[in-house]
C-alpha positions as CSV (number, residue, x, y, z in Angstrom):
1,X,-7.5,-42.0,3.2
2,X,-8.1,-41.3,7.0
3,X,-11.0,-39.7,7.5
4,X,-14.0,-37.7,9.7
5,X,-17.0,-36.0,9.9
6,X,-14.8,-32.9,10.2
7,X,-12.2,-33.6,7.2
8,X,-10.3,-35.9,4.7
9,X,-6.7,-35.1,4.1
10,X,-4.2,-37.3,1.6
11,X,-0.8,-36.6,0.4
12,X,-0.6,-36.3,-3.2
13,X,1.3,-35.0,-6.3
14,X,0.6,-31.0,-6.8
15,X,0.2,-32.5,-10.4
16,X,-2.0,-35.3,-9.7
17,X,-4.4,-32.6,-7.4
18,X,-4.7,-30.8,-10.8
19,X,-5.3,-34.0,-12.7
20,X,-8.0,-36.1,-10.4
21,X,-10.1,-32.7,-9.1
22,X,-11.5,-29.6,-10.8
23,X,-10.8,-26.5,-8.7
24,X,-12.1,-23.1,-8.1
25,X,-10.3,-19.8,-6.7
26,X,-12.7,-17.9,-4.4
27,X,-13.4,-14.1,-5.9
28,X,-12.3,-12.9,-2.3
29,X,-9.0,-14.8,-3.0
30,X,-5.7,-13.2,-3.3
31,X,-4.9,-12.6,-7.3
32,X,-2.0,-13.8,-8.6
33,X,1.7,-12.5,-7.0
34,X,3.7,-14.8,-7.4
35,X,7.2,-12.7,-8.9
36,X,9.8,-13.8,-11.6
37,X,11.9,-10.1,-11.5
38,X,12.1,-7.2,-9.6
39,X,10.3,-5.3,-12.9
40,X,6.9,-5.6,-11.5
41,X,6.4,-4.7,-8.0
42,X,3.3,-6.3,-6.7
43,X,2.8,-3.6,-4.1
44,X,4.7,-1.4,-1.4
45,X,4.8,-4.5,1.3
46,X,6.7,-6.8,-1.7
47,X,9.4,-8.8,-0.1
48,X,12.7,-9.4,-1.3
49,X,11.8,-13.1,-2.8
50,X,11.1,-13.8,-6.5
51,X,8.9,-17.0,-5.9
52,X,8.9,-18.2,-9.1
53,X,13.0,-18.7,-9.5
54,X,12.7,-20.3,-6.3
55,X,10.3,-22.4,-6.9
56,X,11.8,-23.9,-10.2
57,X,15.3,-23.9,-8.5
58,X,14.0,-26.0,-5.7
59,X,12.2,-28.4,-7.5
60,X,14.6,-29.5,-10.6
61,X,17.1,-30.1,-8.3
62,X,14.7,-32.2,-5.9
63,X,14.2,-34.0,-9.4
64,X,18.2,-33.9,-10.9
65,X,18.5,-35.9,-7.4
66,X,15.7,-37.7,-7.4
67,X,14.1,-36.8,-4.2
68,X,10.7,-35.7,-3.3
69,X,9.8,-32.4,-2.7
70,X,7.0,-31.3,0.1
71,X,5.4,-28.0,-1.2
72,X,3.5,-28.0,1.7
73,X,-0.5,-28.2,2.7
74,X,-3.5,-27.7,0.2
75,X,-6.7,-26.5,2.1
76,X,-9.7,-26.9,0.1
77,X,-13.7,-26.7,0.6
78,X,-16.8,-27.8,-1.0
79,X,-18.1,-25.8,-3.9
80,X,-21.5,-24.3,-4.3
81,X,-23.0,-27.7,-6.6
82,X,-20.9,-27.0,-9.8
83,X,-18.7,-29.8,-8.6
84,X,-15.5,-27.8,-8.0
85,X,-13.5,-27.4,-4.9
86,X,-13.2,-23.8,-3.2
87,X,-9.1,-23.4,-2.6
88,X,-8.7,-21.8,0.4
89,X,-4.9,-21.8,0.8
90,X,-2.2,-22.8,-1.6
91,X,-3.6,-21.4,-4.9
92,X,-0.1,-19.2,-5.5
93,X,1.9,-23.1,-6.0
94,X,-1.3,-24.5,-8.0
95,X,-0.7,-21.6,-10.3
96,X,2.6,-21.4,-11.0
97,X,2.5,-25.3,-11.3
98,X,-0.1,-25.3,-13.9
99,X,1.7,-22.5,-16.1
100,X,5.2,-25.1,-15.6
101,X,2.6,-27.6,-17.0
102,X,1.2,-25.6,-19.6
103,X,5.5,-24.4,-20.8
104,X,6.1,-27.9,-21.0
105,X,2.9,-28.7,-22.9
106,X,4.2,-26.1,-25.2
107,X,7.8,-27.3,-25.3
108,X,6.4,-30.7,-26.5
109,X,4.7,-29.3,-29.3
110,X,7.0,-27.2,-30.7
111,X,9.4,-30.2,-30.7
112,X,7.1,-31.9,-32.7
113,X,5.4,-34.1,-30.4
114,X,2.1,-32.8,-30.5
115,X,0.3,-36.0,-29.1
116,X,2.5,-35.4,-25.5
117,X,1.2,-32.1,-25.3
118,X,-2.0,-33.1,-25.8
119,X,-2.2,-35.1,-23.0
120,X,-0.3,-32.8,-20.9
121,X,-3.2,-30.8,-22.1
122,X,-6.1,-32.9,-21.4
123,X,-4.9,-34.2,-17.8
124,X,-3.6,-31.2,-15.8
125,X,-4.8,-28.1,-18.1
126,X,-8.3,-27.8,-19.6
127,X,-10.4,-30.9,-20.7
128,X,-12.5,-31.0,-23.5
129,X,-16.3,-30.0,-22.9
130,X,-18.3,-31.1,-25.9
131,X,-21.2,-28.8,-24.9
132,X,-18.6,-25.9,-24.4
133,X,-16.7,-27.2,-28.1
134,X,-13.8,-26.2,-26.2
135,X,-11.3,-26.8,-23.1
136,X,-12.5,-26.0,-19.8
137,X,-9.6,-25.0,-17.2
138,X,-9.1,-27.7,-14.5
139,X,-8.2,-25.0,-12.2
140,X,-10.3,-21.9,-12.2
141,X,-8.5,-18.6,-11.0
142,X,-10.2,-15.7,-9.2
143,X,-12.1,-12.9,-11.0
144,X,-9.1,-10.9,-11.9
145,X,-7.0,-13.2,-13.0
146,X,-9.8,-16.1,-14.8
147,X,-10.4,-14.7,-18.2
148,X,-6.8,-13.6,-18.7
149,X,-5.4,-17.4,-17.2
150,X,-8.3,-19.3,-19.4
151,X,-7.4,-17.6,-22.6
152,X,-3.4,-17.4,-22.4
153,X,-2.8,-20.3,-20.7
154,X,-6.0,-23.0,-21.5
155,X,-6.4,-21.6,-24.7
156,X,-3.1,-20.8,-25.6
157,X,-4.8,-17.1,-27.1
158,X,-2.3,-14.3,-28.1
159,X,-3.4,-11.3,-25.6
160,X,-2.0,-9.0,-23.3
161,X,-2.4,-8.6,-19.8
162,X,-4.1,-5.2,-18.2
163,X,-3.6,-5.4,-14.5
164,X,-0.6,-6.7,-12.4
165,X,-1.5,-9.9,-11.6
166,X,-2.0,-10.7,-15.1
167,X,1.2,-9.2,-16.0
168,X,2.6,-11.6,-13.0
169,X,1.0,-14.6,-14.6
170,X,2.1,-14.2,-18.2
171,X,6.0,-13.1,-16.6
172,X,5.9,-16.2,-14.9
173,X,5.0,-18.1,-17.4
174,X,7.6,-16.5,-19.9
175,X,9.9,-17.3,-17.6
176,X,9.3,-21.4,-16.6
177,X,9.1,-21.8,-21.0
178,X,12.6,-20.6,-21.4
179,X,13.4,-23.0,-18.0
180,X,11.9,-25.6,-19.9
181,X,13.4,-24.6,-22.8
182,X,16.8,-25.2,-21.4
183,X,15.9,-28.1,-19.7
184,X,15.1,-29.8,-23.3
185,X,18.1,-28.6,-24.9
186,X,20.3,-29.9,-22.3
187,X,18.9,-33.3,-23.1
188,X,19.7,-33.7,-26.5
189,X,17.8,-36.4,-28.4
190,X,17.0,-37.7,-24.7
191,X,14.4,-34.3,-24.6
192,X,11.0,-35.9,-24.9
193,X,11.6,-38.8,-22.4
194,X,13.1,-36.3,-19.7
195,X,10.3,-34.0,-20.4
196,X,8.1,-36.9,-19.6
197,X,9.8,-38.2,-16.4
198,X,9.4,-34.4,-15.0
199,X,5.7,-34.1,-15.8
200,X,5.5,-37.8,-14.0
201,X,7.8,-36.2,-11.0
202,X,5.5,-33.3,-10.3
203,X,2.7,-36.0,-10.3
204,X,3.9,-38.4,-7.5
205,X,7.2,-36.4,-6.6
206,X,6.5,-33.3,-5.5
207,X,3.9,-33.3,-3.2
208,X,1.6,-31.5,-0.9
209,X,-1.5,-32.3,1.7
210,X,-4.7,-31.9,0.4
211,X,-7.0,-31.0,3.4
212,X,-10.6,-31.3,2.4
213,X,-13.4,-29.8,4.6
214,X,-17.0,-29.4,3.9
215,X,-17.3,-25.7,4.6
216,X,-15.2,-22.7,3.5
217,X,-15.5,-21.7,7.3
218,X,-14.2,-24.9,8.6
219,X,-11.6,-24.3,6.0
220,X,-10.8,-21.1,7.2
221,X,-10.8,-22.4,10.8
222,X,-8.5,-25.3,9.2
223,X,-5.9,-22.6,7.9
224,X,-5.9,-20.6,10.4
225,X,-4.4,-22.8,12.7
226,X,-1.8,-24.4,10.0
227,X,-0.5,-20.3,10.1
228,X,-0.8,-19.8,13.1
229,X,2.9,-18.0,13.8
230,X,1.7,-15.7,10.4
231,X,4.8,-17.2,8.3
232,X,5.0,-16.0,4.8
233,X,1.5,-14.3,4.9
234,X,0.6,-10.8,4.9
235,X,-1.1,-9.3,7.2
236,X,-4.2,-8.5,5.0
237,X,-3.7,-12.3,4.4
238,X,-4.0,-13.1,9.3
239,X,-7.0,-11.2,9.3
240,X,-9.4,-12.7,6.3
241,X,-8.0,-16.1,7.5
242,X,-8.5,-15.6,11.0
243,X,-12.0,-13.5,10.6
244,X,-13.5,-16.0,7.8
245,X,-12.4,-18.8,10.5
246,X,-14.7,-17.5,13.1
247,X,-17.7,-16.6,11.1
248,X,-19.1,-19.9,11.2
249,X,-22.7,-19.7,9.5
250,X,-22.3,-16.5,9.1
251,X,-19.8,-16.3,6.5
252,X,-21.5,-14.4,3.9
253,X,-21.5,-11.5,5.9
254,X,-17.8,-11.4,6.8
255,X,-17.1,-12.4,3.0
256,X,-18.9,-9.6,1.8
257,X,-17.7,-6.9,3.8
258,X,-14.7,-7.9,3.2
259,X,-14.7,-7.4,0.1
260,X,-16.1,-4.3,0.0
261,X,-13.3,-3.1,2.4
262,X,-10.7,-3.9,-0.3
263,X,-12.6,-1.8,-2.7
264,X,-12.7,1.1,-0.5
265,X,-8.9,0.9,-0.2
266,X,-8.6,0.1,-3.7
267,X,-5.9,-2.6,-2.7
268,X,-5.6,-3.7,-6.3
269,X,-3.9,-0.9,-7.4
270,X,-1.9,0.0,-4.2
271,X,-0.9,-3.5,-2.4
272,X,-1.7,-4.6,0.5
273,X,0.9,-2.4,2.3
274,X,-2.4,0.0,2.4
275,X,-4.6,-2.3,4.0
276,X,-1.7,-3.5,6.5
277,X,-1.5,0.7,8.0
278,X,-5.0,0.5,7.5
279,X,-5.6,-2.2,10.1
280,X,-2.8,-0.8,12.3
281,X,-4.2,2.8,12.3
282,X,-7.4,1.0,13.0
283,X,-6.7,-1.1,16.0
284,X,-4.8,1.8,17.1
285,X,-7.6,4.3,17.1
286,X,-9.5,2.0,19.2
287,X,-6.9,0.3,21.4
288,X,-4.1,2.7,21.7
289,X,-0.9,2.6,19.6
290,X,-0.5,-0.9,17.8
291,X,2.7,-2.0,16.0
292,X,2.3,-4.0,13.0
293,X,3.9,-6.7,14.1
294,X,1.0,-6.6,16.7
295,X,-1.8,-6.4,14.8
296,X,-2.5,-10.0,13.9
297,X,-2.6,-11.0,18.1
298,X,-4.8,-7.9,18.5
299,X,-7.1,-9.1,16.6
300,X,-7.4,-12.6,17.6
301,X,-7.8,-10.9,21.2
302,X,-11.0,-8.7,20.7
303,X,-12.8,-10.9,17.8
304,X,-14.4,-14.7,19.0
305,X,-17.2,-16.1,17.4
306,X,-19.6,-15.4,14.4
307,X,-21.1,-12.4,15.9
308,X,-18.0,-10.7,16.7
309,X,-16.2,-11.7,13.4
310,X,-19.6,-9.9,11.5
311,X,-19.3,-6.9,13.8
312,X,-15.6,-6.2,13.5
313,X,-15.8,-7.0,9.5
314,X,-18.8,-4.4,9.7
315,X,-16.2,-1.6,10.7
316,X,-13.3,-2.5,8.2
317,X,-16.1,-1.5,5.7
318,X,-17.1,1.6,7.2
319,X,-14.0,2.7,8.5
320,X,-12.0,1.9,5.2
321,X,-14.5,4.4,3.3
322,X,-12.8,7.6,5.9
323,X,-9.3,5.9,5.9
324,X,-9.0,6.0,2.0
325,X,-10.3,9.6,2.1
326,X,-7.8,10.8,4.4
327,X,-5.3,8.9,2.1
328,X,-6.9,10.7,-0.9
329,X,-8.1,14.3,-1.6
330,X,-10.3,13.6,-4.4
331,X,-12.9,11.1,-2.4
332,X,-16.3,11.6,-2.8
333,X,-16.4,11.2,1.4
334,X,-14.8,15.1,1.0
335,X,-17.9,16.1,-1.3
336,X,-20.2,16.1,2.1
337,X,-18.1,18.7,3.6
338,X,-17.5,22.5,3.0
339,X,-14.5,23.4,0.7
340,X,-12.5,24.5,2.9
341,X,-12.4,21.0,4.8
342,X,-11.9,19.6,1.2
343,X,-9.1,22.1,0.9
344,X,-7.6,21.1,4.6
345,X,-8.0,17.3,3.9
346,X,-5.7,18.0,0.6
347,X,-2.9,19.6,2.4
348,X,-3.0,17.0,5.1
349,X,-2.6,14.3,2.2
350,X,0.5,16.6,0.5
351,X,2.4,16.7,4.0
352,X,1.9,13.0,4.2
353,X,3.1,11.9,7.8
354,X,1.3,8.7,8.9
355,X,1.5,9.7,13.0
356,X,-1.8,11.6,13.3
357,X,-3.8,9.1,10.9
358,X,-5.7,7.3,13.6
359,X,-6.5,10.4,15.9
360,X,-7.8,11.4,12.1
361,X,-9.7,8.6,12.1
362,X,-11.6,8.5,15.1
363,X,-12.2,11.6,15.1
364,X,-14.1,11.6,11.3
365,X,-16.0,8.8,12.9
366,X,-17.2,10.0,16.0
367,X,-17.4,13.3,16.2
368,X,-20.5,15.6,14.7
369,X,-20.1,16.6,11.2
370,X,-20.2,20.3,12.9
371,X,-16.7,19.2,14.8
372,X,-15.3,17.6,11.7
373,X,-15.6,20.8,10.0
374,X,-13.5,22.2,13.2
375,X,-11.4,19.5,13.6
376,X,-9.1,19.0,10.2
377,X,-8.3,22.4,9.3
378,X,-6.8,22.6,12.8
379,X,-5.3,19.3,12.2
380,X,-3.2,21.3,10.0
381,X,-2.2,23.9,12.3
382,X,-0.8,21.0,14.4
383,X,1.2,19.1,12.0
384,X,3.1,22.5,10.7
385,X,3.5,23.3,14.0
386,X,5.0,19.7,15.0
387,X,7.1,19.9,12.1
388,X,8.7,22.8,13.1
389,X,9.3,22.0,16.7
390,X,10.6,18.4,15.6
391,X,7.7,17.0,17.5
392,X,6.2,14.5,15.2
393,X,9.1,12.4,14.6
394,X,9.2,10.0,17.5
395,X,7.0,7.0,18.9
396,X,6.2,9.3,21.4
397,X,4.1,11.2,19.2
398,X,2.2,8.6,17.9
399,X,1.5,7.3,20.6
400,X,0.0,10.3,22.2
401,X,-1.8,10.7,19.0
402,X,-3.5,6.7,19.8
403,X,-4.1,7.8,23.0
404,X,-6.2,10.8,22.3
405,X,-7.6,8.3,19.3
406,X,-9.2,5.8,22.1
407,X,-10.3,9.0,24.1
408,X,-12.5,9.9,21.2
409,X,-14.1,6.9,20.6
410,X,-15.0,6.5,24.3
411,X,-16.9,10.0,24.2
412,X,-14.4,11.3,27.3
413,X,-13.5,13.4,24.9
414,X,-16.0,15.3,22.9
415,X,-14.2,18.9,20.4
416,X,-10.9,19.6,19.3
417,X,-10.2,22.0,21.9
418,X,-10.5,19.0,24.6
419,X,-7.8,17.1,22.4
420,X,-5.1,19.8,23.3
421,X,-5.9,20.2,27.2
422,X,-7.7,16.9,28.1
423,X,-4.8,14.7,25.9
424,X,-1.1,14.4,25.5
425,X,-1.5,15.3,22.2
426,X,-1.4,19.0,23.9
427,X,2.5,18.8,25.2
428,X,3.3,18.0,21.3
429,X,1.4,21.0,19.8
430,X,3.5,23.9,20.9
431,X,2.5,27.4,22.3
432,X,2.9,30.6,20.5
433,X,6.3,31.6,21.8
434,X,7.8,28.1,21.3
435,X,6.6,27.7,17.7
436,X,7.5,31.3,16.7
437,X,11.2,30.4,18.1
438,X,11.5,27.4,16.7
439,X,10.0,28.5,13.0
440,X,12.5,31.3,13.0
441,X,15.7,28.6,12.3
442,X,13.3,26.2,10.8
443,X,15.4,24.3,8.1
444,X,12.8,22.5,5.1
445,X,14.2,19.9,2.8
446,X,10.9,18.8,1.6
447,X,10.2,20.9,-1.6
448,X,6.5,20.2,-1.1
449,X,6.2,21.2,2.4
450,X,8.4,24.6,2.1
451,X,6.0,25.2,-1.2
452,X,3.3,24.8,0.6
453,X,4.9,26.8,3.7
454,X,5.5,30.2,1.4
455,X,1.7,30.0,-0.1
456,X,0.1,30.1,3.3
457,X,2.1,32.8,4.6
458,X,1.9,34.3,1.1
459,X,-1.7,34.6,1.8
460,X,-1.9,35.6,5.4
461,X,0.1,38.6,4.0
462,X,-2.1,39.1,1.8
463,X,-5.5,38.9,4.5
464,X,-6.7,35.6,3.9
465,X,-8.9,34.3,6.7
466,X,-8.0,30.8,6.2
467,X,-4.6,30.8,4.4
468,X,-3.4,27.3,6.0
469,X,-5.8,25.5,3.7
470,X,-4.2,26.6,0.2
471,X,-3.2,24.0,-1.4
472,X,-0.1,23.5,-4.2
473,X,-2.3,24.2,-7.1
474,X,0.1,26.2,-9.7
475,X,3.4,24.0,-9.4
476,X,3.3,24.0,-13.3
477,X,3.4,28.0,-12.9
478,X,5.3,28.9,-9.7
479,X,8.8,27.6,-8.3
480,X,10.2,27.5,-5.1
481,X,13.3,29.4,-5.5
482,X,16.2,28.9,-3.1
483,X,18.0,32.7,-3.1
484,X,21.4,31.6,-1.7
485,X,21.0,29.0,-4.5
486,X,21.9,25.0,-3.9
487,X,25.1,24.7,-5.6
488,X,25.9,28.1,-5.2
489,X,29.8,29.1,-6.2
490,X,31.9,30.8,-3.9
491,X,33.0,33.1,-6.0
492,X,29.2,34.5,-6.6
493,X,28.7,34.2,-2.9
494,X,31.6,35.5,-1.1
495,X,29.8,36.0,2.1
496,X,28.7,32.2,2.7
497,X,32.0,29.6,3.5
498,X,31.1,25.7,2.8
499,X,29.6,25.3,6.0
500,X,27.7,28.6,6.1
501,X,25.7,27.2,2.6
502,X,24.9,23.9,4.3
503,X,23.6,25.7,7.4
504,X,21.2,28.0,5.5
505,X,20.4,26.8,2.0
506,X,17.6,25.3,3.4
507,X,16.0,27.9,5.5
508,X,12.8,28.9,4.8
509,X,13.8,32.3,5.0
510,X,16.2,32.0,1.7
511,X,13.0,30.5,-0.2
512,X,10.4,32.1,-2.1
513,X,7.8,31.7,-4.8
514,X,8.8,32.6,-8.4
515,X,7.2,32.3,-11.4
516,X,9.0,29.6,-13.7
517,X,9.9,31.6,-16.7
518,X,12.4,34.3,-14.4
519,X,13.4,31.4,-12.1
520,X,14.9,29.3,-15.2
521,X,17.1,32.0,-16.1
522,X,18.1,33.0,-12.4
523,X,18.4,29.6,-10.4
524,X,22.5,29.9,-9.8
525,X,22.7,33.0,-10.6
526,X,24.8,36.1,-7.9
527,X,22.6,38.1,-5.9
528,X,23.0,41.4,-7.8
529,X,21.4,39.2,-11.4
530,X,18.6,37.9,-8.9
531,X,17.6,41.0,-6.9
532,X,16.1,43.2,-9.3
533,X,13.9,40.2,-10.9
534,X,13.1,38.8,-7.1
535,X,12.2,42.3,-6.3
536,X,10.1,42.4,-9.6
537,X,7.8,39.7,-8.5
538,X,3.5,39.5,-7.9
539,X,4.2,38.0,-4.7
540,X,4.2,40.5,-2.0
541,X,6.9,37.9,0.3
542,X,9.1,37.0,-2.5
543,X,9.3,41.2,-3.1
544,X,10.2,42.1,0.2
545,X,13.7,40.2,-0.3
546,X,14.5,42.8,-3.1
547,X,14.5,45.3,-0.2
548,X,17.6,43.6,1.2
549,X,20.9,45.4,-0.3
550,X,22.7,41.8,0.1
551,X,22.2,38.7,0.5
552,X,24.1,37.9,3.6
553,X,23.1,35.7,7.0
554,X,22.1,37.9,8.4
555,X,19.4,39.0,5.7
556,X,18.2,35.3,6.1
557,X,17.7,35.5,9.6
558,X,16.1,38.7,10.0
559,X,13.5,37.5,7.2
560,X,12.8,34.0,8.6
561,X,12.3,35.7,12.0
562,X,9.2,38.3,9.7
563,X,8.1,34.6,8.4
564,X,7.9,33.2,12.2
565,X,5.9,36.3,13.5
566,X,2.9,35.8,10.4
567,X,3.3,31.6,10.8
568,X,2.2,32.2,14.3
569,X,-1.3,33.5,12.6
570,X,-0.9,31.1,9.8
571,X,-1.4,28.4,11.3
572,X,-3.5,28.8,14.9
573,X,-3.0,26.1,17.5
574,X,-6.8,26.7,18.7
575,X,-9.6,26.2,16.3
576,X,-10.5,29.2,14.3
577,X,-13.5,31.0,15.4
């Protein structure tokens, strides 16, 4: 085995690493995701590839041919005294191979050959502890996955799984029995010797390189540069490498906020897709707009060295507390702030556009809390108004949105009234005259956001100082009613051809708010059924259409063009006084 002060490597079975070492997966570690189906979803960023088919598919027929299989490098560190090995990359293969291991163990017992699985048992699985007066694991999984892994799989225990990795694990394993299963039948009386040359193959045949390093940081630093082109990793996955690589002694640190940044986000029960527009909307608050492919090189450019690695780790933590609450109304960050912030913060989250998110961020971390207070209920002004104008949707946008972003947290700009005429951000925000025009043949496909649209202007009507921060409370009790209904028949609506009901069924002047009850019976009904119980309603907007004698396009223009004069209060493009 060649060797240095540095590290040892040696190419090996994946079953033999099992068999000759006892291994550990760090807490910090990835949990189990690994996929068998397209059932279970292991996050938003899931790519197309079920691992687990393709890793059985590739190795019995490196076996049926007999050829050896490379599975590729196995990066592991010194443990902390209990005699264990830390794996710091390849714990998805050592996995699934111990749960091929454990099906086959399995498979040999139920054929009768209890003494086969036994050993199978005993050398790659969990080894008798006589202090313990039961098998201990030979691999240990992370803190999700351990208990769950020890008891199904070790201990062969009947119990179900409660988070997605586990259900992960036991799929996998479901799936590699009825592999082995197969496998046994199509051998015939021939089973148990077959059964035995395959556990023998995954021991010598189907190999990896085991790279053994003293420290988890040198094993960091050591995986880091075997992924260097990011291959097959997430991006969540690039910067806990890279950032663990360069803490040197001062691992802990990184480790710890690390963790604690994946708890803010609550990555276990989202993905990592989260984290991945996390560190995008990051980066791009502080270094102008940064694509995700980007991310990773960014990174490596601004972080070198322990202290860096601990100061950059430092601010995933704390920024990761504000990203997640403008991701989710019901934080605890909102509890700081007056309601109607809370209440702004929750319609920001219902319209759900990603583009403004890092001028969001930077602004909750570096301006006053006085500003703040300023800042997001004008936010929502903007984005109405950029939805109506069609400003929001190109790179453009977010790009001025960055821009303004890094302007923030370099203090050159200081309120929210020095965004729109210090920034770019105030050529996307239009004037009075340009959002009244453009509101006035607004078409709104998004049930939410025309929901949302009638309730604010509902209230102005109605005197609300702040009507823009209602949120959609009562969709349980009120409806959004389309007058000149979707699949509206010709013969109910003379007035409106094919192409005249495409052109202004969406219009948010032929939509109101309805209670439920009324708008069940009416929803493709003619006009002269809906008018009298339109023109019955609480709803001082959705009334006003009863004035109309018909229901024409011309009534739907003349209202949207009443709805464009009170959106121009609605929604203010300065800050409220």
């Amino acid at each position: 085995m060649p060797q240095d002060d540095f590290l040892r490597y040696e190419a090996s079975g994946i079953a033999a690493l099992l068999r000759t070492r006892s291994l550990s997966v760090p807490f910090y570690q990835r949990s189990y995701s690994w996929r068998t189906n397209e059932s279970i979803n292991p996050g938003a960023d899931a790519s197309d590839k079920l691992q687990v088919v393709d890793y059985w598919n590739d190795l019995i027929s490196s076996f049926q041919n007999k050829v050896s299989y490379f599975l590729g490098t196995v990066v592991l560190a010194r443990g902390a005294g209990d005699g264990r090995q830390l794996v710091i990359d390849g714990q998805q293969r050592l996995a699934t191979t111990s749960l091929l291991l454990a099906a086959i163990r399995d498979q040999f017992k139920a054929g009768g050959a209890e003494n086969f699985g036994n050993s199978t048992q005993q050398d790659y699985l969990g080894k008798f502890d006589r202090r313990a007066g039961a098998d201990r694991p030979k691999l240990i999984l992370n803190t999700d996955d351990r208990d769950f892994y020890e008891r199904r799989i070790i201990l062969c225990e009947v119990i179900d799984p409660i988070n997605l990795s586990q259900k992960l694990l036991n799929e996998a394993y479901d799936y590699l029995l009825g592999c082995i299963e197969d496998f046994k039948s199509s051998h015939g009386s021939d089973w148990r010797g077959k059964l035995n040359e395959l556990v023998d193959w995954l021991d010598a045949g189907a190999q990896i390189v085991a790279i053994d390093v003293a420290t988890e940081a040198d094993a960091f630093l050591i995986f880091e540069t075997l992924n260097d082109r990011g291959a097959d990793l997430t991006v969540a996955d690039l910067l806990k490498n890279y950032l663990f690589s360069q803490s040197e002694n001062r691992l802990d640190e990184v480790r710890d906020n690390w963790v604690s940044t994946l708890t803010n986000l609550d990555i276990d029960k989202v993905g990592n897709q989260r984290f991945t527009s996390f560190a995008r909307h990051l980066l791009s608050s502080r270094y102008g707009r940064t694509r995700e492919r980007d991310v990773y090189s960014r990174l490596k450019s601004i972080v070198s060295g322990p202290a860096a690695a601990v100061s950059f780790a430092q601010e995933l933590k704390d920024s990761s507390r504000v990203y997640d609450a403008i991701l989710t109304a019901d934080s605890d960050y909102w509890s700081e702030f007056p309601v109607s912030v809370a209440n702004a913060a929750e319609v920001l989250v219902e319209l759900n556009l990603e583009q403004y998110r890092p001028l969001m961020l930077a602004a909750l971390m570096a301006f006053p809390k006085s500003e703040v207070c300023r800042f997001v209920p004008t936010m929502v002004s903007w984005v109405i108004r950029g939805l109506a104008v069609g400003a929001l949707g190109a790179g453009s946008a977010e790009a001025a949105f960055c821009e303004a972003a890094k302007d923030i947290r370099t203090h050159s700009v200081m309120s929210t009234e020095q965004i729109l005429s210090n920034t770019r951000v105030g050529t996307l925000i239009p004037t009075d005259g340009a959002f009244k025009s453009a509101f006035a043949t607004w078409k709104i496909t998004r049930g939410a956001v025309a929901r949302y649209i009638l309730r604010a202007l509902e209230l102005q009507q109605r005197g609300d100082s702040e009507p823009e921060l209602v949120v959609n409370s009562d969709a349980d009790q009120v409806n959004l009613e389309h007058v000149l209904p979707k699949s509206a028949k010709s013969a109910d609506w003379p007035s409106f051809s094919a192409d005249d009901q495409r052109a202004y069924v969406h219009r948010i002047g032929n939509m109101c708010l309805l209670q439920k009850g009324p708008n069940g019976r009416i929803g493709n009904k003619p006009w002269a059924t809906k008018k009298p119980i339109i023109a019955a309603s609480s709803l001082l907007l959705t009334s006003e259409i009863g004035t109309y004698t018909d229901w024409t396009k011309a009534a739907i223009e003349d209202r949207q063009v009443r709805l464009a004069e009170l959106a121009v209060e609605t929604w203010p493009r300065a800050p409220r006084t």
